[in-house]
C-alpha positions as CSV (number, residue, x, y, z in Angstrom):
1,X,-65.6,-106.4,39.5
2,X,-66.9,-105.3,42.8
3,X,-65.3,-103.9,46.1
4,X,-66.5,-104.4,49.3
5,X,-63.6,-102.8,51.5
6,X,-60.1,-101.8,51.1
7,X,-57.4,-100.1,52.7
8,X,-55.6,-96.6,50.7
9,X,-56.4,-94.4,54.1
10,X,-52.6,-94.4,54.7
11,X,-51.5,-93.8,51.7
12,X,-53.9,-90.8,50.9
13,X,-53.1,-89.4,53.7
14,X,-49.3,-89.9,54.0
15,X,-46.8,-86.7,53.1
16,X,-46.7,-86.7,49.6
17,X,-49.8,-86.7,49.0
18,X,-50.1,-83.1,50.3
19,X,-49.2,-79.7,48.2
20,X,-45.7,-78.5,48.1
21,X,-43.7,-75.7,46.3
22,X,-43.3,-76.4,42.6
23,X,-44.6,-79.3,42.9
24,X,-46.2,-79.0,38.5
25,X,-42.3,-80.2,38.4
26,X,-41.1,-81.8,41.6
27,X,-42.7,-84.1,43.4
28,X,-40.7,-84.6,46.4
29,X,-37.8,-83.6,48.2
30,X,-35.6,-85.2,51.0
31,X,-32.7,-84.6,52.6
32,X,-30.5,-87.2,54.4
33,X,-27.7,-87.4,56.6
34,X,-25.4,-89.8,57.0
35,X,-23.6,-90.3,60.5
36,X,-21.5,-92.9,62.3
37,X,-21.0,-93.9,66.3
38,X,-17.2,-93.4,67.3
39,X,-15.3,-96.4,68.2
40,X,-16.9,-98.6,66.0
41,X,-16.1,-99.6,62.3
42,X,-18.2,-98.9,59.7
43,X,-21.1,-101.4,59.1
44,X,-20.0,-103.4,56.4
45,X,-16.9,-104.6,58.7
46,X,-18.9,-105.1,62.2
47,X,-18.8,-108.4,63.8
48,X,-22.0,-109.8,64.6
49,X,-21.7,-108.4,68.0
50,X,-21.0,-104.9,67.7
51,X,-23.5,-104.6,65.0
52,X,-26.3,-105.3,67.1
53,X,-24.5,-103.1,70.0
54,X,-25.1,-100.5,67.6
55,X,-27.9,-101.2,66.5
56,X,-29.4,-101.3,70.1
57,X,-27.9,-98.0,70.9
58,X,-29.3,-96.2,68.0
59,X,-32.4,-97.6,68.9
60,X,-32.4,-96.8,72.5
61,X,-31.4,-93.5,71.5
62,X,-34.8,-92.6,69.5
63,X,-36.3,-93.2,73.3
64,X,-34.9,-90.3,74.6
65,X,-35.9,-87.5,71.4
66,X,-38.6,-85.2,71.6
67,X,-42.5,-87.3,70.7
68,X,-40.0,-90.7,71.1
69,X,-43.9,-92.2,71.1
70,X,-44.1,-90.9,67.0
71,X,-40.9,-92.9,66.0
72,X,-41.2,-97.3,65.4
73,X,-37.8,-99.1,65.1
74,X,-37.7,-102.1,63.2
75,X,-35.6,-105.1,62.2
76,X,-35.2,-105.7,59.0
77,X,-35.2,-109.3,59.8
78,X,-38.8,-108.9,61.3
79,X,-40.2,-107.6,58.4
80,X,-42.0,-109.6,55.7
81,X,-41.4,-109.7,52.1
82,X,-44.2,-107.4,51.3
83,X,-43.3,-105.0,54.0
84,X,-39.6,-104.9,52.2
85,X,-41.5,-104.4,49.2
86,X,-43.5,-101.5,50.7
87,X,-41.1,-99.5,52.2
88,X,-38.8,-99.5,49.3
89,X,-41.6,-98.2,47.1
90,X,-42.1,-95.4,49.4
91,X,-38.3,-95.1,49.4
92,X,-38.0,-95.5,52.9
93,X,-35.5,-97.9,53.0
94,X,-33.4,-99.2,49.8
95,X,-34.1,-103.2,48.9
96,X,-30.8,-103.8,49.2
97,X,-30.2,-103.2,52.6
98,X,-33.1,-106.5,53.9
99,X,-29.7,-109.1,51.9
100,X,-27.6,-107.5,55.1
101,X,-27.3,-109.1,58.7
102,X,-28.1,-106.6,61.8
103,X,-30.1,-103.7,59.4
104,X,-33.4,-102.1,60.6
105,X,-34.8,-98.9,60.6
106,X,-36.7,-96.3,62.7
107,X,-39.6,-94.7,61.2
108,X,-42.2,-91.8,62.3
109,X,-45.7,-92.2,62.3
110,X,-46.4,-89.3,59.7
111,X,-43.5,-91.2,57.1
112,X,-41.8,-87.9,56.4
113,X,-38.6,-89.1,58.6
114,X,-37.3,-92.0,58.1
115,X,-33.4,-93.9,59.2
116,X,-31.7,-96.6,58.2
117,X,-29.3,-98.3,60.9
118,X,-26.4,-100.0,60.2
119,X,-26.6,-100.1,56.0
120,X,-24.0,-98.1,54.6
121,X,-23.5,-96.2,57.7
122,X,-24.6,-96.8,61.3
123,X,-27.1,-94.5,61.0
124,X,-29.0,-92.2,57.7
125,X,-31.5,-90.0,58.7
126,X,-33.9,-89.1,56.4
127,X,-36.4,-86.0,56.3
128,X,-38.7,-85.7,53.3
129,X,-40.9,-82.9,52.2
130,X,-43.4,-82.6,49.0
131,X,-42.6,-80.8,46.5
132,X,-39.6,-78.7,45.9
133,X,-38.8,-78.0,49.7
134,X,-35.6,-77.9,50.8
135,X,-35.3,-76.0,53.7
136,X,-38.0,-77.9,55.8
137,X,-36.1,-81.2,54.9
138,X,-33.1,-79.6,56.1
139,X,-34.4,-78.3,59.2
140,X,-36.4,-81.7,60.4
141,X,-34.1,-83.9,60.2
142,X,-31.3,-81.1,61.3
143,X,-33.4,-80.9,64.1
144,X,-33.3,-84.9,65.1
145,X,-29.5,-84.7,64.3
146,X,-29.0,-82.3,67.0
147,X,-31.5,-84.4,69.5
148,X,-29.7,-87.7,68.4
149,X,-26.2,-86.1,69.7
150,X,-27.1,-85.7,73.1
151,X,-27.4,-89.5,73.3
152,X,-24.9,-91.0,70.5
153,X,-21.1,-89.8,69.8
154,X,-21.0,-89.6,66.1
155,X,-17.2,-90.1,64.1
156,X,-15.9,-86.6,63.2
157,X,-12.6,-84.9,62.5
158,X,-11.9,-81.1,62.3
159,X,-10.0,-82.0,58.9
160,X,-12.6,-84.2,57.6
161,X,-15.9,-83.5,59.4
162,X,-18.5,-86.5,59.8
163,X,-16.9,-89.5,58.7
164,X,-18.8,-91.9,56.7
165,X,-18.4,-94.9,54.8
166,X,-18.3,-93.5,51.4
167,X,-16.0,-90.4,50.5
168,X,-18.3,-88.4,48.8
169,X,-20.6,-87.9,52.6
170,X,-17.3,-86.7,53.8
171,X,-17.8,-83.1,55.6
172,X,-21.9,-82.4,56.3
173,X,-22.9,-86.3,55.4
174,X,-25.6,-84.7,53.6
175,X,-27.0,-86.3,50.4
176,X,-29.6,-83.7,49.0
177,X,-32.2,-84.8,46.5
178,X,-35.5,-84.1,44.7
179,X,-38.1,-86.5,41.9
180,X,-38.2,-84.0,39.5
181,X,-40.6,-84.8,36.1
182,X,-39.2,-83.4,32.4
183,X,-41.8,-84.6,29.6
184,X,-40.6,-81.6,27.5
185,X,-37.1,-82.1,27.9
186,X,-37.6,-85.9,27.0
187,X,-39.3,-84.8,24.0
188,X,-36.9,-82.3,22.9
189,X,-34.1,-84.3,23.3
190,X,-32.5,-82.0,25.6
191,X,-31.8,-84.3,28.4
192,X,-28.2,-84.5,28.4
193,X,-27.4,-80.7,27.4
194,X,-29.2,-79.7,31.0
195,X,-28.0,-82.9,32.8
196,X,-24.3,-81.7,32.0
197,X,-25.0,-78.2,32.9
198,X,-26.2,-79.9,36.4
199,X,-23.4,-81.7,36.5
200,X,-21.1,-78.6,36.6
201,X,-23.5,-77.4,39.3
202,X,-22.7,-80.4,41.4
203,X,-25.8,-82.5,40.4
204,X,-26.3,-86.2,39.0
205,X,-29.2,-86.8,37.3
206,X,-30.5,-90.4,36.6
207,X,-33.8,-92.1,35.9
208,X,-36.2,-92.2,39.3
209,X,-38.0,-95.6,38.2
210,X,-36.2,-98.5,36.3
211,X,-32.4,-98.5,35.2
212,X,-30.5,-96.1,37.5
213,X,-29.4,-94.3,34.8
214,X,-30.6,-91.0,32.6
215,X,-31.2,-93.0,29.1
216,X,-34.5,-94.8,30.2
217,X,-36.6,-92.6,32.0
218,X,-39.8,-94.6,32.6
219,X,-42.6,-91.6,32.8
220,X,-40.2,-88.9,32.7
221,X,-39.3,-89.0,35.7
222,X,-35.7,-88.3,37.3
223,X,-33.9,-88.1,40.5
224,X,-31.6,-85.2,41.2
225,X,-28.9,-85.4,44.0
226,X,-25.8,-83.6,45.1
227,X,-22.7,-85.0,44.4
228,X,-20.8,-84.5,47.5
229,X,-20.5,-83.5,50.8
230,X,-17.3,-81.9,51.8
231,X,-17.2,-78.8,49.8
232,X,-18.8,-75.7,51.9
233,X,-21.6,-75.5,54.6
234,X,-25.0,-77.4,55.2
235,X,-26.6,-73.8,54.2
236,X,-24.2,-73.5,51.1
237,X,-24.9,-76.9,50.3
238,X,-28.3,-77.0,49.9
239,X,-28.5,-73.4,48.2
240,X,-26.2,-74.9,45.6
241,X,-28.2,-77.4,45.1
242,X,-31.8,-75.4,44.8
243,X,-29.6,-73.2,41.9
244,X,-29.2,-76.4,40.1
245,X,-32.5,-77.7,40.4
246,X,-34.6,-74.8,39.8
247,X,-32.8,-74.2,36.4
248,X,-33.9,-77.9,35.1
249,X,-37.4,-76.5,36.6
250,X,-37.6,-73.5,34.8
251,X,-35.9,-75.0,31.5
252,X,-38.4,-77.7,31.9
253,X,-41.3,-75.2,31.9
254,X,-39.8,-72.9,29.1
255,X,-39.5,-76.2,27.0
256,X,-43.1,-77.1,27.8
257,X,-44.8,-74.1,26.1
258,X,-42.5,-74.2,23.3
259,X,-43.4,-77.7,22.5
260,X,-46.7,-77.2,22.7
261,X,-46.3,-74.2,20.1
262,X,-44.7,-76.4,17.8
263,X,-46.5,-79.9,18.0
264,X,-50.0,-79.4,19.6
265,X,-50.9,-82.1,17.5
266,X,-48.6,-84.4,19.0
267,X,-48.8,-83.7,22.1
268,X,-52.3,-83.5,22.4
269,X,-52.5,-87.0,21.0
270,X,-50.5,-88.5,23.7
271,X,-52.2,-87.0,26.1
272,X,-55.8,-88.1,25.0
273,X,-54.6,-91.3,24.3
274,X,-53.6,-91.6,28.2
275,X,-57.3,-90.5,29.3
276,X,-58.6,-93.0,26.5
277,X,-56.0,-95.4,27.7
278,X,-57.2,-95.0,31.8
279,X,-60.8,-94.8,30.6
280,X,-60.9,-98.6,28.9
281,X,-58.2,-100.4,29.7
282,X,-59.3,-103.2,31.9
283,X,-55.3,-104.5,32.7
284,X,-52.9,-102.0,33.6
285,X,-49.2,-102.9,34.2
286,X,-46.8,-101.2,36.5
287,X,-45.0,-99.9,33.7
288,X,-47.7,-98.6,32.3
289,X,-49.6,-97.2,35.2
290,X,-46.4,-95.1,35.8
291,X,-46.7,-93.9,32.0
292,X,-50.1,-92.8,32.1
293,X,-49.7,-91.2,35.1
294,X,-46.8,-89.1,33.7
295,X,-48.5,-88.2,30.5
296,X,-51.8,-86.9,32.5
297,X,-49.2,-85.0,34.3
298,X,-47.8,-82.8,31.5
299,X,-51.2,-83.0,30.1
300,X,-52.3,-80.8,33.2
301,X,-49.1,-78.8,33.3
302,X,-49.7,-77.9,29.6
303,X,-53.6,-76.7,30.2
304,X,-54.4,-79.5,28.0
305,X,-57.1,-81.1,31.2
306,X,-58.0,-80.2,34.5
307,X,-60.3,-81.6,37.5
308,X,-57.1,-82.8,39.3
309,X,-54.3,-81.5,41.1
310,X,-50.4,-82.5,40.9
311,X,-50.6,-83.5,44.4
312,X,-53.0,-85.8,43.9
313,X,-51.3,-87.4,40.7
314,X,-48.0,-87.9,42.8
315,X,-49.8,-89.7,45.2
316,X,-51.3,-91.8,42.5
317,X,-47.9,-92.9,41.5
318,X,-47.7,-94.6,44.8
319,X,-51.2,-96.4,44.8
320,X,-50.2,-97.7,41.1
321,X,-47.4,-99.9,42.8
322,X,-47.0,-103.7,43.0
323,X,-46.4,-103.5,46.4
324,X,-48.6,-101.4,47.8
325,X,-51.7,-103.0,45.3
326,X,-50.3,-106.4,46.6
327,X,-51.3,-105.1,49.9
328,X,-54.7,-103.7,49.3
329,X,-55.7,-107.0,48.0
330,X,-54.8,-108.4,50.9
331,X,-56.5,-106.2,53.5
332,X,-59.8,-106.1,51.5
333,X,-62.7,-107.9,49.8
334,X,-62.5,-107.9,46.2
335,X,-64.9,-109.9,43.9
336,X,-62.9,-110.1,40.5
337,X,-63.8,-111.3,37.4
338,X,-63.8,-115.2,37.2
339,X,-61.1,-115.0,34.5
340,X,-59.2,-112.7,36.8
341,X,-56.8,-115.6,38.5
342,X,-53.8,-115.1,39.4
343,X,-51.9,-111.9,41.7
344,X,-50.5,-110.7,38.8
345,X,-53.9,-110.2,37.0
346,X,-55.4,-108.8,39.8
347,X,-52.7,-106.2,40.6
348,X,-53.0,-105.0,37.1
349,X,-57.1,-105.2,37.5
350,X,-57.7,-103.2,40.3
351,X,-54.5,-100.7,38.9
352,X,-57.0,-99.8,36.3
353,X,-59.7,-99.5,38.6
354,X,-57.5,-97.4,41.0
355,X,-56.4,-95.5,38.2
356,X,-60.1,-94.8,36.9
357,X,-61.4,-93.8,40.2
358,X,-58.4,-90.8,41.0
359,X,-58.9,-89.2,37.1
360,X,-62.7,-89.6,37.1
361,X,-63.3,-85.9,37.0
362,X,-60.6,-84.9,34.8
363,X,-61.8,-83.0,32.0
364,X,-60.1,-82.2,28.1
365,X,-59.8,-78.7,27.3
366,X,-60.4,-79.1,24.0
């Protein structure tokens, strides 16, 4: 197969493809806040009418904030299927929120802020960081809740602090959470003896691709959050939260070296078998792009390769999606095997190209 164009700028480019703290372990942080306008019912329970009043006075609102020309509000109702698609890979937006009448979203240019209007709440605004970075999270989109205020009433009681749809945002409407990857503790076996412990911390733990549960973690990979809202400050909040989480990062690491102690064999055969795998494979499915991925991942963490960085490797986990291959195809010129027919084929063709191209100078340590 040959390429004559195509179209990954954005996505090399975008946030997480940049280096962040602790980033061997976590990929990405974001924090999100959840508010609601006064004098308005929450959105499940707006009439047509008021939904779009709201949803015309959030948007109005983003006019008036600091670089208004950054920010690009959007009805969901405008957007294609593959645009759904898109954004919900990037976790911008979650898919359920396109089945819902009078939803959109406002989004800045450089993707690491994000809101949803009128899904669960009015309005959830959403800061993302790469990496294990809480504290710039917190602090951009603290700093677009205090611009937004200035132009929207949000619902709040002195007993209750922001009210919002769902009990647990009660208080700071803050949802904290981080993509965190645990090969070793997969391995071990260890999963749900340092998801409880979390759990007393005031964590959930549940698998970041596939079933949202912690049973089937596709690649390893997990997303932690905070449990609730109302207990404490924003600043307790979120250093309660980095506690919990960098104890499964450090037992993750302590595991890693221990395994690797014990079953070099092993391991080192599941991590040459992903290079062979990327190497010759000429169909790669989703499921298995997000595999290999994950595997070349601990293989670095362990020493086992190099000639690539984690940074780069999260970002590949967002090129390896249906979505944002689906798109790529479209925006390019792609001369693909005769017997390479349908979308599906070609997706899962140009995944193993894409996939060939990032870990071409990745190197065994042998």
């Amino acid at each position: 197969m040959s390429k004559n164009s195509s179209s990954e700028g954005q996505t090399l480019d975008a946030w997480y493809s940049a280096p962040g703290p602790e980033n061997d372990i976590t990929l990405s942080t974001r924090v999100r806040l959840a508010r609601n306008l006064a004098d308005f019912v929450f959105p499940k329970y707006l009439t047509s009418d008021d939904a779009e009043r709201v949803q015309t006075l959030i948007f109005d609102s983003f006019t008036h904030v600091e670089d208004a020309e950054n920010y690009q509000a959007l009805r969901a109702a405008n957007l294609d299927a593959l645009g759904q698609r898109i954004l919900t890979e990037r976790g911008i937006f979650p898919y359920s929120m396109y089945a819902q009448p009078w939803t959109g979203g406002v989004l800045r240019g450089d993707g690491k802020v994000s809101c949803s209007v009128n899904s669960e709440d009015h309005l959830r605004i959403a800061s993302f960081a790469s990496g294990f970075d809480c504290e710039s999270a917190f602090v951009e989109s603290k700093r677009l809740d205090s611009e937004l205020q200035n132009y929207l009433q949000f619902a709040a009681s002195n007993e209750f602090g922001y009210l919002t749809s769902l009990m647990r945002d009660l208080g700071s409407g803050m949802k904290l959470s981080c993509v965190l990857h645990l090969p070793s503790m997969v391995m071990a076996g260890t999963c749900e003896k340092f998801f409880r412990a979390a759990m007393l911390d005031g964590c959930a733990v549940t698998a970041f691709f596939g079933p949202n549960d912690s049973s089937t973690p596709l690649g390893s990979f997990f997303l932690v959050q905070n449990r609730q809202a109302y207990q404490g400050s924003e600043d307790e909040q979120v250093a309660r939260f980095e506690v919990a989480v960098l104890k499964l990062i450090e037992n993750e690491r302590g595991l890693a070296m221990n395994l690797l102690d014990g079953r070099t064999t092993r391991i080192k055969d599941l991590i040459y078998r992903a290079i062979a795998t990327v190497k010759y494979s000429r169909l790669v499915t989703n499921r298995e792009g997000i595999d290999l991925v994950s595997k070349i991942k601990w293989g670095l963490n362990l020493g086992l390769l190099s000639g690539i960085k984690h940074n780069e490797l999260t970002a590949l986990l967002y090129r390896v999606q249906n979505a944002h291959l689906t798109y790529v195809i479209r925006n390019g010129t792609f001369n693909f095997e005769q017997d390479i027919a349908t979308e599906d084929e070609k997706i899962e063709r140009l995944r193993a190209l894409v996939l060939q191209e990032a870990l071409s100078n990745v190197h065994l340590e042998l």
